[in-house]
C-alpha positions, 0 to 999 in steps of 0.5 A: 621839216618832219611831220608827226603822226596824230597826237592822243587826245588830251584833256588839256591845251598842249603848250610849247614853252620854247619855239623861234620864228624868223624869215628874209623879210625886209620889214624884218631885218637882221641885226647888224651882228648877224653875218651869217643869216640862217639859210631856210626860213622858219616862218610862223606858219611852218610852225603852226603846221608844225604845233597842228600836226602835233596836237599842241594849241599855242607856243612862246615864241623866244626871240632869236638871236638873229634879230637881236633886241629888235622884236617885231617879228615876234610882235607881228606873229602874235597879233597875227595869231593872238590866243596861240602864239606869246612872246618872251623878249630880249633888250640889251642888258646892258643898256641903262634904257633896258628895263624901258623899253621891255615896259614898252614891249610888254604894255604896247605888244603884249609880250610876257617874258623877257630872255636874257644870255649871259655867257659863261666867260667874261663877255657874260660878267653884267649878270654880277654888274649894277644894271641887272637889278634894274632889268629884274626889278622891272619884270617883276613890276610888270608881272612877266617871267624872266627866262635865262640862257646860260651854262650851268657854271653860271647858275651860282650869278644867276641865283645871287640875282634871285636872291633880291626878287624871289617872288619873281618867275625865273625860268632856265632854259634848255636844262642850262645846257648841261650835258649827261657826260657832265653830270656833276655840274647839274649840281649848279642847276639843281641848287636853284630847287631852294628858291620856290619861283624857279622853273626849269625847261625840258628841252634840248635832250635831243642836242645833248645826248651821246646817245640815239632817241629816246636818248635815255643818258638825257632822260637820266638827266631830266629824271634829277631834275624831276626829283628836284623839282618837282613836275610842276616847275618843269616846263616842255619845250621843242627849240624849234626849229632847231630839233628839226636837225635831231628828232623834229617836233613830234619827236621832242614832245614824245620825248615828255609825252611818251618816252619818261617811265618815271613821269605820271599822266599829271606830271605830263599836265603841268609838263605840258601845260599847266606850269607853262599857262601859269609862268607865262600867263596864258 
């Protein structure tokens, strides 16, 4: 895994929005659908060298797939490493127990968010079904942010659930993994702007582009959603350690840091941290 250079001195905590952590530990264990466990190792460890080398003090830890609804990975990392690493959580949304168990996981483990993924086809329909206003209800009683993973057609469900919670943090991930070759289906992302709780994760540029760094056809992109948005509801995240197989870490925080023309050194605040720090209340 790469390693950047120093990062500049910044008068603020540098925060990554977007990380996942997993290793081969039998404390641990894959979740029974996980067939195909990832080969390497991505322990918090290598992340922290990762965070260190870069200049960034602290990172939401996102629940990875591969572990399913079984967080304790990510509730071992931040008990390990209170103060630096935060947890966003998954439960099964189709689980009438759901909005329970994310109680448990937010007053017994201390996360601060929960992540759901709804698919675009119809495995992802319980985003329009009766036990999603539950689960969003439930977040909102427990003041934590509510993260989504789903492709920009299905923005339109997605905001029919913010519709009843609109004083609820919504946070979409990875800019709805809308490619640039695609860019009127940002349009679904973009109508979100009209709900003030909404913010956006700038992330996964470097996945998206059809072109090499700085990738400017996906800094085209994250330019529409600045223009929509606002700096202070878009949010920095590296996807580690996935971007290790595009631009590595240091990489994926140059890309806000130094590679956006159009963003100022308070935009890269918020970016970086401040809308980070409030979402997720660090």
């Amino acid at each position: 895994m790469s390693i950047s250079p120093p990062a500049p001195a910044v008068d603020y905590p540098i925060i990554d929005s977007h990380a996942h952590i997993w290793k081969h530990d039998r404390r641990f264990p894959w979740a029974r659908e996980t067939t195909h466990p990832p080969a390497k190792d991505a322990t918090a460890e290598a992340l922290l060298e990762q965070m260190r080398a870069s200049g960034v003090s602290g990172a939401v830890l996102v629940q990875v797939a591969h572990y399913r609804w079984d967080n304790r990975y990510v509730a071992a990392a931040m008990k390990e490493y209170p103060g630096v690493f935060h947890g966003v959580a998954r439960v099964d949304p189709e689980d009438p127990a759901a909005p329970d168990e994310l109680a448990r996981l937010v007053e017994e483990e201390g996360f601060t968010g929960l992540r759901v993924v709804p698919p675009g086809d119809a495995r992802g329909d319980w985003i329009r079904g009766p036990l999603v206003e539950p689960l969003f209800s439930r977040c909102r009683d427990l003041n934590i942010a509510m993260t989504v993973l789903a492709p920009a057609e299905r923005m339109p469900d997605v905001a029919r659930a913010i519709d009843r919670f609109p004083d609820l943090d919504v946070v979409i991930d990875h800019m709805a993994d809308c490619p640039p070759d695609r860019p009127d289906a940002l349009k679904h992302l973009i109508a979100l702007k009209r709900y003030p709780c909404v913010s956006i994760k700038v992330s996964h540029t470097w996945s998206l582009s059809r072109q090499p760094y700085p990738y400017p056809d996906s800094q085209a992109q994250v330019k529409r959603l600045y223009d929509a948005f606002g700096p202070k509801r878009l949010m920095w995240g590296s996807d580690w350690p996935l971007v290790e197989a595009y631009c590595g870490y240091g990489g994926a925080l140059r890309m806000v840091r130094d590679e956006m023309p159009f963003l100022n050194p308070e935009d890269k605040r918020w970016m970086l941290s401040g809308n980070i720090q409030r979402v997720f209340r660090i």
